[in-house]
N, C-alpha and C positions, 0 to 999 in steps of 0.2 A: 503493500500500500504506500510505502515513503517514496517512491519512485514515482507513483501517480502524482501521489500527492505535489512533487517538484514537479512533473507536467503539467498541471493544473494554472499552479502558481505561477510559472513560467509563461504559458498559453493566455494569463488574464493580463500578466504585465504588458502582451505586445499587443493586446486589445486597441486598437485605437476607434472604434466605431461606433462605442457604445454613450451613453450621454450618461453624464456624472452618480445618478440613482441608479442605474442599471450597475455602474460599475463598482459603485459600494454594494450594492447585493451579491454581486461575486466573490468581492469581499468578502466580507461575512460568511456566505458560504464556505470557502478555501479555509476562512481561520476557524472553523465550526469544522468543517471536515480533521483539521488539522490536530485540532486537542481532541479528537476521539480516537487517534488512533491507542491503539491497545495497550502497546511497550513505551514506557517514558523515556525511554533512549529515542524511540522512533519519533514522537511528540515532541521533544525539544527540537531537534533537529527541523524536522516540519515546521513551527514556528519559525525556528532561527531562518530559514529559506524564505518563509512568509515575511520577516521584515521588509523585504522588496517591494511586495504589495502597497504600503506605505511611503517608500521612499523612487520615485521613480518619476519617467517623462509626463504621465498624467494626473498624477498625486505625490502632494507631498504633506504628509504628518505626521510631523517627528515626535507627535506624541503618545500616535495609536505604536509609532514603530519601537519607541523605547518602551512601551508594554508588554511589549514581546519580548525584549530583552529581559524584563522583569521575569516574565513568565517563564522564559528559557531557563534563566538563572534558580527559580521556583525548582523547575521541575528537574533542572541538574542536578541540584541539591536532594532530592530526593532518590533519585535514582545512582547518585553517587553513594548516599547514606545503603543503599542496598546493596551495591556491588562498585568496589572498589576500579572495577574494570571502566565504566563510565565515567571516567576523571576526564576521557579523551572527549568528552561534551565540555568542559566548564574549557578546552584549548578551544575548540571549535569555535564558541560563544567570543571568545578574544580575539580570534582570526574576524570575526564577522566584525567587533566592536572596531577595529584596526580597519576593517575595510571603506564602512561608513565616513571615519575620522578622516582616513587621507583623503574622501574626494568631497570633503565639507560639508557633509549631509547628516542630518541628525542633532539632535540636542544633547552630545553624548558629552561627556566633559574627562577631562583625567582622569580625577578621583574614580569614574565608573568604573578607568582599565586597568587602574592601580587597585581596584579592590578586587577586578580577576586574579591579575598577576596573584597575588598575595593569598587569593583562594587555592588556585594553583599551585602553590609551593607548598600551601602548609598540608592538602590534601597527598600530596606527592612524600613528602616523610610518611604519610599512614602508608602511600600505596607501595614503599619502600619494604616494610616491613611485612607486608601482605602479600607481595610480589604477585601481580597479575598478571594473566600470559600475555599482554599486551603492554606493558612496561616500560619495554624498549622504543616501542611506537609512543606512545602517550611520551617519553624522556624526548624521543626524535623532534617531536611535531612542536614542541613545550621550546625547545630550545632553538628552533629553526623561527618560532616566531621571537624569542628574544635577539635573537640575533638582528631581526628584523627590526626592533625598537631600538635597538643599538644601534643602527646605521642609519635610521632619522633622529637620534639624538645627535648623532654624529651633523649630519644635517643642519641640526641645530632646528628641529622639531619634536614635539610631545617628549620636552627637557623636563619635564612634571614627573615624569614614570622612574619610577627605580626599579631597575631589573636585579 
């Protein structure tokens, strides 16, 4: 269904034909479809793809979109508290936060990614000690985006963030 579901999502954002109440009804529907699915690893994700919906050629509101951040970060935490294995949702959530940030979009501020970052490390000593078979990936992807906040600090952008 998460596959659909990013067709969906995908398929409304290149809508250009519909007039403004049609196209909040698809809305709505995609973010309705999107929190039902079953697994909250799958749900976050769908969300965190649905911030699109919000921020894009035809709409922009960066505050239905930082809800979804909210609710990603809800539902990570949840699904992180069950399985240690899902920490590589709270990278994910960074990567998207990181994506919005660089092309000016969104009402996303530092403190938001400074407070992933920070969830990210401290969840990473549990998954340390819990050793998950996905480990090395969650350690890869964790580090490949700080790498990445280090070469726009370097930049001499989002100088806010401590990595």
């Amino acid at each position: 269904y998460k596959r659909q579901v990013q067709y969906i999502t995908a398929a409304v954002i290149n809508i250009s034909s519909l007039s403004e109440e049609n196209y909040d009804t698809l809305i709505a529907n995609t973010m309705s479809y999107c929190s039902k699915l079953l697994k909250k690893p799958d749900q976050c994700l769908a969300v965190l793809n649905a911030t699109h919906l919000f921020v894009n050629n035809h709409l922009v509101n960066e505050a239905k979109m930082f809800n979804c951040f909210k609710k990603c970060l809800q539902t990570a935490e949840v699904s992180v508290n069950s399985n240690i294995r899902n920490l590589l949702l709270y990278v994910h959530i960074l990567n998207k936060f990181l994506y919005f940030l660089a092309r000016g979009q969104g009402n996303l501020k530092p403190d938001d990614l400074q407070y992933c970052v920070k969830l990210i490390q401290e969840k990473l000593i549990i998954a340390e000690k819990e050793k998950p078979d996905n480990l090395d990936l969650i350690k890869k992807y964790f580090s490949n985006t700080k790498s990445y906040l280090q070469a726009k600090k370097a930049e001499g952008k989002l100088t806010e963030i401590e990595v």
